[in-house]
C-alpha angles and dihedrals in degrees: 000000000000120000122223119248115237116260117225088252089056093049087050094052092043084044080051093052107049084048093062106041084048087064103027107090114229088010093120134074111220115232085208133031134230106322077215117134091214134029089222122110127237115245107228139171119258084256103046082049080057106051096038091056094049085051097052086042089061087050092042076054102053095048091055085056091044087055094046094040088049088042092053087043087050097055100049110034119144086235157011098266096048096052085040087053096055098042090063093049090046085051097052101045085057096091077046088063086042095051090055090045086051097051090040098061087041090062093044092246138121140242112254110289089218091063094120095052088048096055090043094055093038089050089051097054089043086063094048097054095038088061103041086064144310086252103048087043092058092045091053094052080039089062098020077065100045090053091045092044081051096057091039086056088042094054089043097065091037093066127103117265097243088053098104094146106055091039096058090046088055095043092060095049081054093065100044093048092058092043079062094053092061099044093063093044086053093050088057103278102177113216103259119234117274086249102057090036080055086046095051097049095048091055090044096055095047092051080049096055081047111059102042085073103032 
């Protein structure tokens, strides 16, 4: 039985749809639940509430990016395997995006209000550096994932003891981004250049400071 291949009104729609269910909050089904060792919910202060939601928003928000950069990457890659490629990766980071929602509505908080603007501008640099090379596009995602892997480690140390909960989503996230790192290194990710690393973790950074408010 032979399968249809998709029409370029069908891939736009698909491309539509994944947009929107990347900014969308509780618009995906996770494939996984809670990587959390108990149901139970961490009592915390008003502040440590606070300040752990402001934490799982910056990730909420980083997934968002990761979809948009994957998505971008994606749509302009040089060739089949290497969409392919970033498709897969997008597919799977997106129980990461669930767990933070999740996290997020337990502790009575919201996803960043600028969500939209992240994913539009992610998607934007994925393109770009789909279309500068296949090598250059998997170094970026290699080193898009390391930075990511460094403010995951960061938060988790920055939660409050009796947060169990939030620090064994994040570890696992942890784990996966990294497993994405070297996926990319693996597929030929070339090291990017000092100046766009030191790019990459300025924006970052300013997106951070950001989304723990908004």
């Amino acid at each position: 039985m032979s399968v249809r291949s998709l029409s370029k009104i069908d891939e736009l729609l698909l491309g539509v749809d994944k947009a929107l269910r990347a900014v969308v909050p509780n618009s995906n089904p996770s494939t996984r639940p809670l990587p959390v060792s108990s149901d139970e919910l961490p009592e915390l202060s008003i502040t440590e509430a606070r300040h752990v939601a402001g934490l799982m928003r910056i990730n909420h928000t980083g997934e968002v990016c990761a979809q948009g950069l994957y998505h971008g990457q994606a749509f302009s890659a040089k060739n089949d395997d290497v969409r392919q490629a970033m498709q897969h990766s997008a597919d799977e980071e997106v129980d990461h995006l669930v767990w933070c929602e999740t996290r997020l509505s337990e502790l009575g908080s919201h996803p960043s209000i600028f969500t939209p603007l992240w994913y539009g501008m992610s998607f934007g640099l994925g393109a770009v550096a789909g279309a500068i090379s296949n090598e250059f596009s998997l170094g970026f995602v290699a080193e898009t994932e390391a930075q990511v892997s460094e403010h995951l480690q960061d938060h988790i140390d920055q939660l409050p003891p009796q947060d169990r909960r939030s620090k064994e989503i994040l570890a696992q996230m942890d784990i996966e981004e990294l497993h994405h790192r070297k996926l990319a290194l693996d597929n030929g990710g070339a090291a990017l250049s000092p100046p766009v690393r030191h790019a990459m973790r300025w924006m970052a950074n300013r997106m951070k400071a950001t989304a723990y408010h908004l």
